[in-house]
PDB file of N, H, CA, C and O in Angstrom:
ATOM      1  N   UNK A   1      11.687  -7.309   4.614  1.00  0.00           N
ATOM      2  CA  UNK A   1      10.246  -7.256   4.462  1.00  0.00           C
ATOM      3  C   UNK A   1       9.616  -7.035   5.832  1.00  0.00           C
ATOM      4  O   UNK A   1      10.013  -7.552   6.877  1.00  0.00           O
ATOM      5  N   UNK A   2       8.748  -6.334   5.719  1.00  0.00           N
ATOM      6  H   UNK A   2       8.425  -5.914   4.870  1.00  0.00           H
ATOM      7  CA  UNK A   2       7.966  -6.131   7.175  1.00  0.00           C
ATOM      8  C   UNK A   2       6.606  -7.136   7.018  1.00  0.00           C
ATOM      9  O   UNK A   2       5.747  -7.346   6.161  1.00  0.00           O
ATOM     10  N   UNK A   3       7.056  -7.789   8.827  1.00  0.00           N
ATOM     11  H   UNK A   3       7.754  -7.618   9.522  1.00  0.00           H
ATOM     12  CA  UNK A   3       5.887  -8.789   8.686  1.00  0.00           C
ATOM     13  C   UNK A   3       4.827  -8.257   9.622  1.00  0.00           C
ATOM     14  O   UNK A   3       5.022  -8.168  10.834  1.00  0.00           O
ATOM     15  N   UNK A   4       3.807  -7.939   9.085  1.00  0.00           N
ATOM     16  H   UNK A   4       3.650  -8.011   8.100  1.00  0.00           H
ATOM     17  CA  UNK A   4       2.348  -7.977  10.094  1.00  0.00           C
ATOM     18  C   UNK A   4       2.069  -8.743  11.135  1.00  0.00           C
ATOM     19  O   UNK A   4       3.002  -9.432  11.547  1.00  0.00           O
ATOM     20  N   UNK A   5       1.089  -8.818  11.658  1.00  0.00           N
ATOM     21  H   UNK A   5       0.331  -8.258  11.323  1.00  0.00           H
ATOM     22  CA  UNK A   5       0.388 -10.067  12.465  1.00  0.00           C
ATOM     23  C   UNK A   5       0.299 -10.735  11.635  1.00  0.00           C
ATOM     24  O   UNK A   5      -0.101 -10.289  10.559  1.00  0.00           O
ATOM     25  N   UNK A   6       0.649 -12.149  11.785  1.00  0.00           N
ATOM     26  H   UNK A   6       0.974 -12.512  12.659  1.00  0.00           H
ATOM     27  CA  UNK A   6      -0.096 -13.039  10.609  1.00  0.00           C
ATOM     28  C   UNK A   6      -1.205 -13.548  10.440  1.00  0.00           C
ATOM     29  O   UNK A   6      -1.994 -13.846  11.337  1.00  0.00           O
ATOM     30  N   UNK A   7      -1.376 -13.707   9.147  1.00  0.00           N
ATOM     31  H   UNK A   7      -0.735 -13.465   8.418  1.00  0.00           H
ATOM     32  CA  UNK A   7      -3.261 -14.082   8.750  1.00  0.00           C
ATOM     33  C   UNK A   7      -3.070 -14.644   7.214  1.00  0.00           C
ATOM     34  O   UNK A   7      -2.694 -14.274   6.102  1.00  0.00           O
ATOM     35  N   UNK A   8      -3.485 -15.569   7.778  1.00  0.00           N
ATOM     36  H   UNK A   8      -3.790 -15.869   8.682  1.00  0.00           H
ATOM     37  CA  UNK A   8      -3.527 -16.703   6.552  1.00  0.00           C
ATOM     38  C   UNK A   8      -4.580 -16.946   5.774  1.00  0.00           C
ATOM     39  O   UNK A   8      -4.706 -17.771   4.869  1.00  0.00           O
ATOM     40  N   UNK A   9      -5.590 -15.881   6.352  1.00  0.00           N
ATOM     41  H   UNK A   9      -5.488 -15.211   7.087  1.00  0.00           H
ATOM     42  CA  UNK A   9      -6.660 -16.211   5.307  1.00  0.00           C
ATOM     43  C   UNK A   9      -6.507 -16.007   3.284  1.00  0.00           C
ATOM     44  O   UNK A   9      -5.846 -15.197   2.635  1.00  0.00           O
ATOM     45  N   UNK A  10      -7.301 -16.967   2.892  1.00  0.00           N
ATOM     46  H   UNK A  10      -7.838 -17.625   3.419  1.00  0.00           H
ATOM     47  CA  UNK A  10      -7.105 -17.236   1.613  1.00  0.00           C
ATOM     48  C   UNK A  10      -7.918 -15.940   1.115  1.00  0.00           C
ATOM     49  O   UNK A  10      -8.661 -15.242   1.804  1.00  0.00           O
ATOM     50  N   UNK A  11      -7.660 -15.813   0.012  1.00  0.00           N
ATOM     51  H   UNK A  11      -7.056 -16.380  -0.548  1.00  0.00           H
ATOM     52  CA  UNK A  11      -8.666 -14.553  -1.153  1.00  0.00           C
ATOM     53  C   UNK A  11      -9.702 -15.724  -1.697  1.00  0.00           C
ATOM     54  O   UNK A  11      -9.704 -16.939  -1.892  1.00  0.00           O
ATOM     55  N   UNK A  12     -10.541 -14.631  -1.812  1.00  0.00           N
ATOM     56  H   UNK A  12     -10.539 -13.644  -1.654  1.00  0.00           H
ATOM     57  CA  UNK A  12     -11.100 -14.970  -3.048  1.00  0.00           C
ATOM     58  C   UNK A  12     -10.875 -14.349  -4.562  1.00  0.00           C
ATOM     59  O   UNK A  12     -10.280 -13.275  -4.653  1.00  0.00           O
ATOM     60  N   UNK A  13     -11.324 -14.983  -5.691  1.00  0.00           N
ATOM     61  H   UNK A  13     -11.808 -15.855  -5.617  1.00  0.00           H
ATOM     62  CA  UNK A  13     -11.025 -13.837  -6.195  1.00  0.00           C
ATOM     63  C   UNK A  13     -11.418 -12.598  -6.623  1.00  0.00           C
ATOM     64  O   UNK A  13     -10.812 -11.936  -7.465  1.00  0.00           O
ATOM     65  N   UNK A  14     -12.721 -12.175  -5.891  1.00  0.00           N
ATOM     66  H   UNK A  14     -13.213 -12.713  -5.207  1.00  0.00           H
ATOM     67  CA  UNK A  14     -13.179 -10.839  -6.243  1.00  0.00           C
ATOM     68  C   UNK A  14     -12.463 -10.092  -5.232  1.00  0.00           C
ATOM     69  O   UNK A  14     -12.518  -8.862  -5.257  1.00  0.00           O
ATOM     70  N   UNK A  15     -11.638 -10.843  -4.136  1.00  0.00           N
ATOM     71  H   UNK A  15     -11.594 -11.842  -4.115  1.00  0.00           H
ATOM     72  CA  UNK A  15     -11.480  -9.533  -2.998  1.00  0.00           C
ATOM     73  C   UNK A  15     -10.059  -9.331  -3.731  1.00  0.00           C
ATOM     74  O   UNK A  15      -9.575  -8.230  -3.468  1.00  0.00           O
ATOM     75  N   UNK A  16      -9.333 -10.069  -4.523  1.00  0.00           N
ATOM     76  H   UNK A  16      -9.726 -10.963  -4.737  1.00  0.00           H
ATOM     77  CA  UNK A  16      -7.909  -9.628  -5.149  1.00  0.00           C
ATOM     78  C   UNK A  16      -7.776  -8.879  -6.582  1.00  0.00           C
ATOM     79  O   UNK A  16      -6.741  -8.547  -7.160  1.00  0.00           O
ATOM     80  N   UNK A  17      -9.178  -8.703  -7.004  1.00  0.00           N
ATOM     81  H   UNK A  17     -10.019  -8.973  -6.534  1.00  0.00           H
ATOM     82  CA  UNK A  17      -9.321  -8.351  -8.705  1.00  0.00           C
ATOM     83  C   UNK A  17      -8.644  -6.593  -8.933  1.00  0.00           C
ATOM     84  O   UNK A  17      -9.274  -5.571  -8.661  1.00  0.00           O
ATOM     85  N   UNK A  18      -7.591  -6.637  -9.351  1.00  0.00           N
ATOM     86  H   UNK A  18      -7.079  -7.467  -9.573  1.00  0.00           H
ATOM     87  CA  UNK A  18      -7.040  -5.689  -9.582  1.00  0.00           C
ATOM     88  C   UNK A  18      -6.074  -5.571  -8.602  1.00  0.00           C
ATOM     89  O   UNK A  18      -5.957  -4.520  -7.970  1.00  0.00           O
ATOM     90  N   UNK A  19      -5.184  -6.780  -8.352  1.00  0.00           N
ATOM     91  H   UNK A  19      -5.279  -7.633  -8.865  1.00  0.00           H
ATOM     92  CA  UNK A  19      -3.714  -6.637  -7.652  1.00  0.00           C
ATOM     93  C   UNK A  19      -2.845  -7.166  -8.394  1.00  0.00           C
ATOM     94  O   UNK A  19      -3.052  -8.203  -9.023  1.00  0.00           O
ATOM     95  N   UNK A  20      -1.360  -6.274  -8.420  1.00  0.00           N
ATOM     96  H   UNK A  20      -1.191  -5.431  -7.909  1.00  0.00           H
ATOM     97  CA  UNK A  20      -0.844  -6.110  -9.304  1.00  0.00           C
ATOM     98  C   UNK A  20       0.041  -7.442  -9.274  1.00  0.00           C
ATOM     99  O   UNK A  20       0.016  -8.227 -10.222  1.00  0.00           O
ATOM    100  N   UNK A  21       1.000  -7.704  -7.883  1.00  0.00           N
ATOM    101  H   UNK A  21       1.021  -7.066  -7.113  1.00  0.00           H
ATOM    102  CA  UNK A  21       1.612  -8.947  -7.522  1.00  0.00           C
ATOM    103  C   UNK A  21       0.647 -10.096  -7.581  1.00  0.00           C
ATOM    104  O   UNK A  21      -0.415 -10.141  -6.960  1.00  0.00           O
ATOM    105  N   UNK A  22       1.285 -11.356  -8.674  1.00  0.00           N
ATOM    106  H   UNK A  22       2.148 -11.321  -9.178  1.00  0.00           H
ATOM    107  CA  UNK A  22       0.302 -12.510  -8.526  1.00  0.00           C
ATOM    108  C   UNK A  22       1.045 -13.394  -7.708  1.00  0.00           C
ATOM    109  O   UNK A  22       0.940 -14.619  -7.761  1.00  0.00           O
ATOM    110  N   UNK A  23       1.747 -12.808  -7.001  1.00  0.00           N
ATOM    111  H   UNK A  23       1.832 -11.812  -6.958  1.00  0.00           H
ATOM    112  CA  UNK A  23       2.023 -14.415  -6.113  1.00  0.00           C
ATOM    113  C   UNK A  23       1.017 -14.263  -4.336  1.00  0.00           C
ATOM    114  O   UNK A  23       0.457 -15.132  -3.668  1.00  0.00           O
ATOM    115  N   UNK A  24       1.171 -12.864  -4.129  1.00  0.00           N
ATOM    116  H   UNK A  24       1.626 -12.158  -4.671  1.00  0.00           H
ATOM    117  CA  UNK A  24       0.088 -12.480  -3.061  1.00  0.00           C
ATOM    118  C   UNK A  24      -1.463 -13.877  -3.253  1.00  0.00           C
ATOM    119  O   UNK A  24      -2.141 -13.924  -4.279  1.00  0.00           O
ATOM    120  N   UNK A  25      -1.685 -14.793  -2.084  1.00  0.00           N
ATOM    121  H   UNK A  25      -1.135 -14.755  -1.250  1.00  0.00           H
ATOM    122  CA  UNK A  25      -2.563 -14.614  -1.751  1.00  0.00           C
ATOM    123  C   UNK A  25      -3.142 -15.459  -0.609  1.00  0.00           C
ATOM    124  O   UNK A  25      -3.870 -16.451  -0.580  1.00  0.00           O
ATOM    125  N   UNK A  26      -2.584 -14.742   0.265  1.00  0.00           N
ATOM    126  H   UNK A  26      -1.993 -13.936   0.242  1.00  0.00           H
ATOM    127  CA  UNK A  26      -3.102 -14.182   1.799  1.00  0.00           C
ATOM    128  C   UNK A  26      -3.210 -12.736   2.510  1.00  0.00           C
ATOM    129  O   UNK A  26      -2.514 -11.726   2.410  1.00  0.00           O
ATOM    130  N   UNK A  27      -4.177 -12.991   3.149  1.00  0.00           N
ATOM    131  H   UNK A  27      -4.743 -13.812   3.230  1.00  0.00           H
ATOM    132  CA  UNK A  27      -4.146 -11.107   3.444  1.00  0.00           C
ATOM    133  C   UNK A  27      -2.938 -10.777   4.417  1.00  0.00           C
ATOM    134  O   UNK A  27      -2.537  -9.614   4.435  1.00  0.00           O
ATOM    135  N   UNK A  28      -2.488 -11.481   5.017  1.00  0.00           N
ATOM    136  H   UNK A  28      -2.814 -12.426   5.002  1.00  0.00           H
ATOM    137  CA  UNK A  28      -1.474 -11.421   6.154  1.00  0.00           C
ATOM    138  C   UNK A  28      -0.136 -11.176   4.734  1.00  0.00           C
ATOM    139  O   UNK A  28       0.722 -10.383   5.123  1.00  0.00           O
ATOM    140  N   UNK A  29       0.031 -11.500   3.828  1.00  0.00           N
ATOM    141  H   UNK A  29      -0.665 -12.143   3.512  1.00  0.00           H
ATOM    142  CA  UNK A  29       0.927 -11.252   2.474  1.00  0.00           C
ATOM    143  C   UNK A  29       0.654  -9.784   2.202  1.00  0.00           C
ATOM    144  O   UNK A  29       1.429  -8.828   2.225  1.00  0.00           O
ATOM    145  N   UNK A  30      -0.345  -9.833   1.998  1.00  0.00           N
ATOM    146  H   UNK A  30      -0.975 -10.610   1.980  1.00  0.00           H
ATOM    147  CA  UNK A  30      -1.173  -8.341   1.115  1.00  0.00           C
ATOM    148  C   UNK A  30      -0.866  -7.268   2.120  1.00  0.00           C
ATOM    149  O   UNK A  30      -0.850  -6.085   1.779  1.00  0.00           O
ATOM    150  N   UNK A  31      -0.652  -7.602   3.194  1.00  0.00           N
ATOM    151  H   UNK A  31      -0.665  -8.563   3.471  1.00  0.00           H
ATOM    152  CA  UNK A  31      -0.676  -6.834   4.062  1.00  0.00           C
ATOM    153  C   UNK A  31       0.901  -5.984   4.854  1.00  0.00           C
ATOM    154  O   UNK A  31       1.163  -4.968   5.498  1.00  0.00           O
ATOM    155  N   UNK A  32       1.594  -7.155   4.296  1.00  0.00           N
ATOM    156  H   UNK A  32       1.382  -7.980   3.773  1.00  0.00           H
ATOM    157  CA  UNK A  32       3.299  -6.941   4.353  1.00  0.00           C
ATOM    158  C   UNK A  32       3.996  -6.078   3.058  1.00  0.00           C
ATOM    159  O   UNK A  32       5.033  -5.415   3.026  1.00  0.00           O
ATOM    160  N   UNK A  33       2.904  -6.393   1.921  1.00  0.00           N
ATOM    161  H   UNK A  33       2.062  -6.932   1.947  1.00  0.00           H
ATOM    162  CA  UNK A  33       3.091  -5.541   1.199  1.00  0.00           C
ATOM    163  C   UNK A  33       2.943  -4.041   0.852  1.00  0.00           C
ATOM    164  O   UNK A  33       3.604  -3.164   0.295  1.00  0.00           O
ATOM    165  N   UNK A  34       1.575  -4.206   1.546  1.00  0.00           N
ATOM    166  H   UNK A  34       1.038  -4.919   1.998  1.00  0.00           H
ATOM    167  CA  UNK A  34       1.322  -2.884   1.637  1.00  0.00           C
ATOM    168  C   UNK A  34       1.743  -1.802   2.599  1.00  0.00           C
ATOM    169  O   UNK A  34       1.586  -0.582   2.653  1.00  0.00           O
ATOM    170  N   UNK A  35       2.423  -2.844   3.444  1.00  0.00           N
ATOM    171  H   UNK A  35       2.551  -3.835   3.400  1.00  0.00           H
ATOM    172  CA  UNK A  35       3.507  -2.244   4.891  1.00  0.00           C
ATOM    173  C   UNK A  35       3.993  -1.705   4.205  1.00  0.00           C
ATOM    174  O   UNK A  35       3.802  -0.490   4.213  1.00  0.00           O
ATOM    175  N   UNK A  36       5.035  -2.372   3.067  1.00  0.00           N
ATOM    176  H   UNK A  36       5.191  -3.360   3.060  1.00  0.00           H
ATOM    177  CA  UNK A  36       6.057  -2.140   2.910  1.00  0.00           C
ATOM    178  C   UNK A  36       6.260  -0.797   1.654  1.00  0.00           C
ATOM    179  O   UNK A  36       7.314  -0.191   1.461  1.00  0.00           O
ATOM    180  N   UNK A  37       5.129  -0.598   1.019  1.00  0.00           N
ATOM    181  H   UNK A  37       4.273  -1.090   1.176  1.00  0.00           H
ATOM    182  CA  UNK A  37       5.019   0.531   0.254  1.00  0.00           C
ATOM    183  C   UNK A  37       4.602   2.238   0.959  1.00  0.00           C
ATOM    184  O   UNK A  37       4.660   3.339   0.410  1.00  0.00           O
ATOM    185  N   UNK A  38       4.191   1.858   2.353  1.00  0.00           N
ATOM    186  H   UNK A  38       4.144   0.964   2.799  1.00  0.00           H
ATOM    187  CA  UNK A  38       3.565   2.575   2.982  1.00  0.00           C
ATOM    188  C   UNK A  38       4.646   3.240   3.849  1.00  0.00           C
ATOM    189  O   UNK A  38       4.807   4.458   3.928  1.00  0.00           O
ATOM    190  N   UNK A  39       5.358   2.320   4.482  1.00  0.00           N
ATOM    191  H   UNK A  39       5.227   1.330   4.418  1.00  0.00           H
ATOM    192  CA  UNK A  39       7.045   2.768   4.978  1.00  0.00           C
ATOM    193  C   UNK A  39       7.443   3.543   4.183  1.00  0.00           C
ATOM    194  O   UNK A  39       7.651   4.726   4.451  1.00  0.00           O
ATOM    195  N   UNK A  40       7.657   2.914   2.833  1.00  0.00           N
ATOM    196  H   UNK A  40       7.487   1.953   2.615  1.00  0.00           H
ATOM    197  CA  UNK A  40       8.769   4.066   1.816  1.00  0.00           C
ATOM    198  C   UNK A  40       8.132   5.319   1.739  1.00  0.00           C
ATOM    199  O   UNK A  40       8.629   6.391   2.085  1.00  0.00           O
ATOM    200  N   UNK A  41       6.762   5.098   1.169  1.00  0.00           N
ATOM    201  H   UNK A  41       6.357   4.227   0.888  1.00  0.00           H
ATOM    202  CA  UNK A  41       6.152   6.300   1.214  1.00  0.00           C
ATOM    203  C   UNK A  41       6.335   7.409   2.356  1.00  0.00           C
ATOM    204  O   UNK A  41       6.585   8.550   1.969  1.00  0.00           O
ATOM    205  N   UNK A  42       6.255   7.226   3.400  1.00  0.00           N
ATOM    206  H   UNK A  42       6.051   6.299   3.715  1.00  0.00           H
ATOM    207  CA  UNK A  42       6.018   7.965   4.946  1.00  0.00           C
ATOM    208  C   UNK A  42       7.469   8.416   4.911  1.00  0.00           C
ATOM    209  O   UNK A  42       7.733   9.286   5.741  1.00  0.00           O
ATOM    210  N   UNK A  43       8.450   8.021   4.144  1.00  0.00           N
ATOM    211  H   UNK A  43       8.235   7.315   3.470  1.00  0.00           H
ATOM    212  CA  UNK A  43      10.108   8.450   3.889  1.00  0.00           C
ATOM    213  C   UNK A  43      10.022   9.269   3.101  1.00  0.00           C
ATOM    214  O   UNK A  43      10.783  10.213   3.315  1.00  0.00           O
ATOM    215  N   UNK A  44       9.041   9.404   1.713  1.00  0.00           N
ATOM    216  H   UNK A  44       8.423   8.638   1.539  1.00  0.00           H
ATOM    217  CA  UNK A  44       9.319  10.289   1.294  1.00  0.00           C
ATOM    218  C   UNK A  44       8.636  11.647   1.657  1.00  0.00           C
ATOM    219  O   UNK A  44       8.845  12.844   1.459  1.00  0.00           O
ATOM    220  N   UNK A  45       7.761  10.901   2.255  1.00  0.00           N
ATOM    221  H   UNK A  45       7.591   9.929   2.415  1.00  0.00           H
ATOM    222  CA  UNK A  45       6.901  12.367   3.161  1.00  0.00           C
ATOM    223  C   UNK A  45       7.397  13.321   3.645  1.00  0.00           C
ATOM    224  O   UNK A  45       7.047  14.495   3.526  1.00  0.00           O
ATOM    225  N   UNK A  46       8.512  12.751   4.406  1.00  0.00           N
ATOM    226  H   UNK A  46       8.797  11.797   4.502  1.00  0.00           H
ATOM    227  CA  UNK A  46       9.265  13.642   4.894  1.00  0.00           C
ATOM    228  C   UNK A  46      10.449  14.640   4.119  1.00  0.00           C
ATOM    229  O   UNK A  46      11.289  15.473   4.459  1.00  0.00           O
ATOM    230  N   UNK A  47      10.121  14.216   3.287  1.00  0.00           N
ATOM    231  H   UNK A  47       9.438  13.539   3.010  1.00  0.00           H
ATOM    232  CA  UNK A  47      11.361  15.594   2.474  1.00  0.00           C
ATOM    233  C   UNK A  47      10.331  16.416   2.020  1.00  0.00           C
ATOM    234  O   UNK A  47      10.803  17.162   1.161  1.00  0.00           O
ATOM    235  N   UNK A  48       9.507  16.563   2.141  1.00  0.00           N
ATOM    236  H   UNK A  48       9.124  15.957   2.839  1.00  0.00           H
ATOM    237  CA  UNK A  48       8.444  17.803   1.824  1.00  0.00           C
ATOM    238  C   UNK A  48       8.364  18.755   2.356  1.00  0.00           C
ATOM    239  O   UNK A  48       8.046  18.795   3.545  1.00  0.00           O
ATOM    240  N   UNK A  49       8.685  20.057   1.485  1.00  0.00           N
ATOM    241  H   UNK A  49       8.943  20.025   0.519  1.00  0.00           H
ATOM    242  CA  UNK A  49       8.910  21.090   2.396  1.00  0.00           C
ATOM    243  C   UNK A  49       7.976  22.007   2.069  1.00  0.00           C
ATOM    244  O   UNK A  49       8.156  23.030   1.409  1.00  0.00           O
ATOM    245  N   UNK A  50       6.699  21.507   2.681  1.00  0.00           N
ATOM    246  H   UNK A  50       6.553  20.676   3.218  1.00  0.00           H
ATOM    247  CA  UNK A  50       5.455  22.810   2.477  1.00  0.00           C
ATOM    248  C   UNK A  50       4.021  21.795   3.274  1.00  0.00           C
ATOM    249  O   UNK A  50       3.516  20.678   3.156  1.00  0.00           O
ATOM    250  N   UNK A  51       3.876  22.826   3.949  1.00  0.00           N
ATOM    251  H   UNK A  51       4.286  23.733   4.045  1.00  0.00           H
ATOM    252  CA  UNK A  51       2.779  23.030   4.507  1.00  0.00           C
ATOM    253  C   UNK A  51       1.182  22.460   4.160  1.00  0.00           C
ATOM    254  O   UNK A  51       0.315  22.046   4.930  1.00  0.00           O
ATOM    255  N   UNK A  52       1.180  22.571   3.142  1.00  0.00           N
ATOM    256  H   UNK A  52       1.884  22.907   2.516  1.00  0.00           H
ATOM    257  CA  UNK A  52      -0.337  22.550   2.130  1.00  0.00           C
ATOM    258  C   UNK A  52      -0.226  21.317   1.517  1.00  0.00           C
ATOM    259  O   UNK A  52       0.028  21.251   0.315  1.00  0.00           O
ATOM    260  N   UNK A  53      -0.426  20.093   2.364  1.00  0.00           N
ATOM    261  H   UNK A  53      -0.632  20.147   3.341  1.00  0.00           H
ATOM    262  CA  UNK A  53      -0.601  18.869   2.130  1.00  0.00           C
ATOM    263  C   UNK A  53      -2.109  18.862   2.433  1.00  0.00           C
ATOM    264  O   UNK A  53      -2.643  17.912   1.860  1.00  0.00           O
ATOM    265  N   UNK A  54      -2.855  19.508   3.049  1.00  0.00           N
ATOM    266  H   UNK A  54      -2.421  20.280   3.514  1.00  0.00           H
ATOM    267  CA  UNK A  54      -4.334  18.788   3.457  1.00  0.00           C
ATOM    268  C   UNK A  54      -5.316  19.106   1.968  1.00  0.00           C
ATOM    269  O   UNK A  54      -6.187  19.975   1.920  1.00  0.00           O
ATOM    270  N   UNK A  55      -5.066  18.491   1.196  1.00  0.00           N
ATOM    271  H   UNK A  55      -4.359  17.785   1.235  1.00  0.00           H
ATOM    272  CA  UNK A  55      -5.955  19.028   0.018  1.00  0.00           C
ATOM    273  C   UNK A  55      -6.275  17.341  -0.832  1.00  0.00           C
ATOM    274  O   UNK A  55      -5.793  16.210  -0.772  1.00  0.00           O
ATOM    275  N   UNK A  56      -7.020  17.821  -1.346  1.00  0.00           N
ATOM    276  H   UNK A  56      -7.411  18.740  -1.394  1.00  0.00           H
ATOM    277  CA  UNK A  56      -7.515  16.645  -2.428  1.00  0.00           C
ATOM    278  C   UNK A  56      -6.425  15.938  -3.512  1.00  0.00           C
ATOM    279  O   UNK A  56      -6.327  14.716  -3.619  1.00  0.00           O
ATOM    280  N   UNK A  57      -5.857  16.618  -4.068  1.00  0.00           N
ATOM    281  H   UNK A  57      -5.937  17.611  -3.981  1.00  0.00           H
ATOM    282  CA  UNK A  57      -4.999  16.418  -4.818  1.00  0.00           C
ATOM    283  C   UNK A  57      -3.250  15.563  -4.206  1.00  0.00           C
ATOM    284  O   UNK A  57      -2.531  14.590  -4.434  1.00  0.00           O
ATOM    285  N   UNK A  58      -3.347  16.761  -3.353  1.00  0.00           N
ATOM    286  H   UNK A  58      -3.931  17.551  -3.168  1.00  0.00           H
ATOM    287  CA  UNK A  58      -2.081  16.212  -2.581  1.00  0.00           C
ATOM    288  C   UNK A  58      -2.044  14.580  -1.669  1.00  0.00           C
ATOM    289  O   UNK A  58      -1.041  13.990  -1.266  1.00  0.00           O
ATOM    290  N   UNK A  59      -3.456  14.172  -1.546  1.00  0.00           N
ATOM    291  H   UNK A  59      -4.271  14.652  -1.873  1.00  0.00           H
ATOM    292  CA  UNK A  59      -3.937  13.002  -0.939  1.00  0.00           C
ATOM    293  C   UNK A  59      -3.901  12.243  -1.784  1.00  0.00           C
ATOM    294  O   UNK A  59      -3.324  11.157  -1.726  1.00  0.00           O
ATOM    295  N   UNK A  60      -4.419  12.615  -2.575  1.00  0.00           N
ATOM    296  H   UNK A  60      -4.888  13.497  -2.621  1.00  0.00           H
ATOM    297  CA  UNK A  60      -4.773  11.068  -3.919  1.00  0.00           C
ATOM    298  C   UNK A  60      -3.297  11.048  -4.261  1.00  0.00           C
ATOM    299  O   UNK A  60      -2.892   9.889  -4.350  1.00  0.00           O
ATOM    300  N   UNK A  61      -2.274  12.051  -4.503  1.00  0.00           N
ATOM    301  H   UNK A  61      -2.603  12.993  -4.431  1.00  0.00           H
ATOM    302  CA  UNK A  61      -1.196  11.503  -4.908  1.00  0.00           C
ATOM    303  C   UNK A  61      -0.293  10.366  -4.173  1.00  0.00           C
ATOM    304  O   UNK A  61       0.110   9.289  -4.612  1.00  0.00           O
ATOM    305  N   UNK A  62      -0.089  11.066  -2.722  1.00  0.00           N
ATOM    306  H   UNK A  62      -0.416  11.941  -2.366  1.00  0.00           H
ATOM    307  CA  UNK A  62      -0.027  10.217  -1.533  1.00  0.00           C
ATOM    308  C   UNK A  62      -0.430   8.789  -1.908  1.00  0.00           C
ATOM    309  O   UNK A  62       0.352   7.905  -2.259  1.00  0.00           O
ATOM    310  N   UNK A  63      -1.653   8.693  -1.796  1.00  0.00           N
ATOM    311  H   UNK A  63      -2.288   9.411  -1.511  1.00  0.00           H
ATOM    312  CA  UNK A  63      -2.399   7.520  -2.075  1.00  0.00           C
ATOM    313  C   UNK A  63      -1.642   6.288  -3.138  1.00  0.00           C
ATOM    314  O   UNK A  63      -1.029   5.250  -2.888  1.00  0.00           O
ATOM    315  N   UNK A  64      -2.063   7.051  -4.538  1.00  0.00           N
ATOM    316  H   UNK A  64      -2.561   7.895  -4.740  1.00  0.00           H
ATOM    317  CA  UNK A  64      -1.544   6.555  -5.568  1.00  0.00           C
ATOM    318  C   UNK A  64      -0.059   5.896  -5.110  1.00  0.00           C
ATOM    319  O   UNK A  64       0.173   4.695  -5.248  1.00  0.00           O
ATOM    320  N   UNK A  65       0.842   6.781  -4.586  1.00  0.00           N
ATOM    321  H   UNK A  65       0.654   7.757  -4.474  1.00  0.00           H
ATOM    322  CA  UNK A  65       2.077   6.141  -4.200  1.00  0.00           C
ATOM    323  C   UNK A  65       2.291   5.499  -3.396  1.00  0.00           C
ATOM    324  O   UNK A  65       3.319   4.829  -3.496  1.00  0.00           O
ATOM    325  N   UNK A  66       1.701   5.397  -2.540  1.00  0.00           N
ATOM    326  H   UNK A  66       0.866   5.942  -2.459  1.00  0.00           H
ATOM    327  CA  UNK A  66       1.470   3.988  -1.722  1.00  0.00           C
ATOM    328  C   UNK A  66       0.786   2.922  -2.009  1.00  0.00           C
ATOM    329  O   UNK A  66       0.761   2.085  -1.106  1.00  0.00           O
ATOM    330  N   UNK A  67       0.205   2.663  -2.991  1.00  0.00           N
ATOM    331  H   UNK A  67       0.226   3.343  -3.724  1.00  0.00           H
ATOM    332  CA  UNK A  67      -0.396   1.601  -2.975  1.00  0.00           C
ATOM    333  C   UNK A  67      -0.218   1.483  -4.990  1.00  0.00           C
ATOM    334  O   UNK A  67      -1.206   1.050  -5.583  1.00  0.00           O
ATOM    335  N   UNK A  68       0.742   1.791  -5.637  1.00  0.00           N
ATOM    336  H   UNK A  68       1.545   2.143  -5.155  1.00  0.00           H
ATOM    337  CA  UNK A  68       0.845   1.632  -6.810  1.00  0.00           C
ATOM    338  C   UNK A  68       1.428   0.736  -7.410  1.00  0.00           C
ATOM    339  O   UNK A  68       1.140   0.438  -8.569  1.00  0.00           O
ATOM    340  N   UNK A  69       2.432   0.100  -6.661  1.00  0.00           N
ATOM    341  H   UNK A  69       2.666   0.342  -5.719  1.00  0.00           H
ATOM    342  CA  UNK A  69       2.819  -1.180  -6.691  1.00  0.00           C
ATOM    343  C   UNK A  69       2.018  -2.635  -6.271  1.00  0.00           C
ATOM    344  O   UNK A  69       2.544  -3.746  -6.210  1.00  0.00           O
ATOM    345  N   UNK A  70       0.781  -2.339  -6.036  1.00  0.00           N
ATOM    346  H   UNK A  70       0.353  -1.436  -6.085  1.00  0.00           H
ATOM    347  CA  UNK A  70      -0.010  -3.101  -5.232  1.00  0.00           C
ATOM    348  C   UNK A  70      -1.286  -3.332  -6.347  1.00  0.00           C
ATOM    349  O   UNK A  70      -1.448  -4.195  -7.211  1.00  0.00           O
ATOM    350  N   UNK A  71      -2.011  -2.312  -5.984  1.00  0.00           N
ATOM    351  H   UNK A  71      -1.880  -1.611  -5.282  1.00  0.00           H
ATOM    352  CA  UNK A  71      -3.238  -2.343  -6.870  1.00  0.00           C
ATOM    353  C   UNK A  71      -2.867  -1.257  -8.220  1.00  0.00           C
ATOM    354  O   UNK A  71      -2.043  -0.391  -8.517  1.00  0.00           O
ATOM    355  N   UNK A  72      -4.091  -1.958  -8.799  1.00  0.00           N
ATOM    356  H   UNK A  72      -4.760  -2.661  -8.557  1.00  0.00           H
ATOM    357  CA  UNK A  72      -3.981  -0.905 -10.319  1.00  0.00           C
ATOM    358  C   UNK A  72      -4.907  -0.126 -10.219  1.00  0.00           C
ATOM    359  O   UNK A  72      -5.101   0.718 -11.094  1.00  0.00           O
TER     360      UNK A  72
END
């Protein structure tokens, strides 16, 4: 697991409404998590073999896969 700086601050629960892991809740947590989807992701980045990533579509997918295990 990749650990952040740590930060222990607590949630509330409007700042967690729509996260997918319920054991998350500290942001210094939320934040190792989202390391850690963001790593894999940036791995698969790299097997991409084309050019024409700067677009709308190609971002939100990006997106979506980094953070799909996380939020809904």
């Amino acid at each position: 697991m990749i650990e952040p700086a740590g930060n222990t601050t607590a949630f509330e629960y409007e700042a967690i409404k729509g996260l997918i892991p319920t054991h998350i809740t500290t942001k210094g947590e939320l934040d190792a998590l989202e390391l850690e989807n963001i790593a894999r992701d940036t791995s698969w980045m790299q097997t991409i073999k084309t050019d024409k990533i700067l677009n709308t579509d190609f971002i939100c997918r990006l997106y979506k896969r980094m953070f799909c295990d996380v939020w809904k």
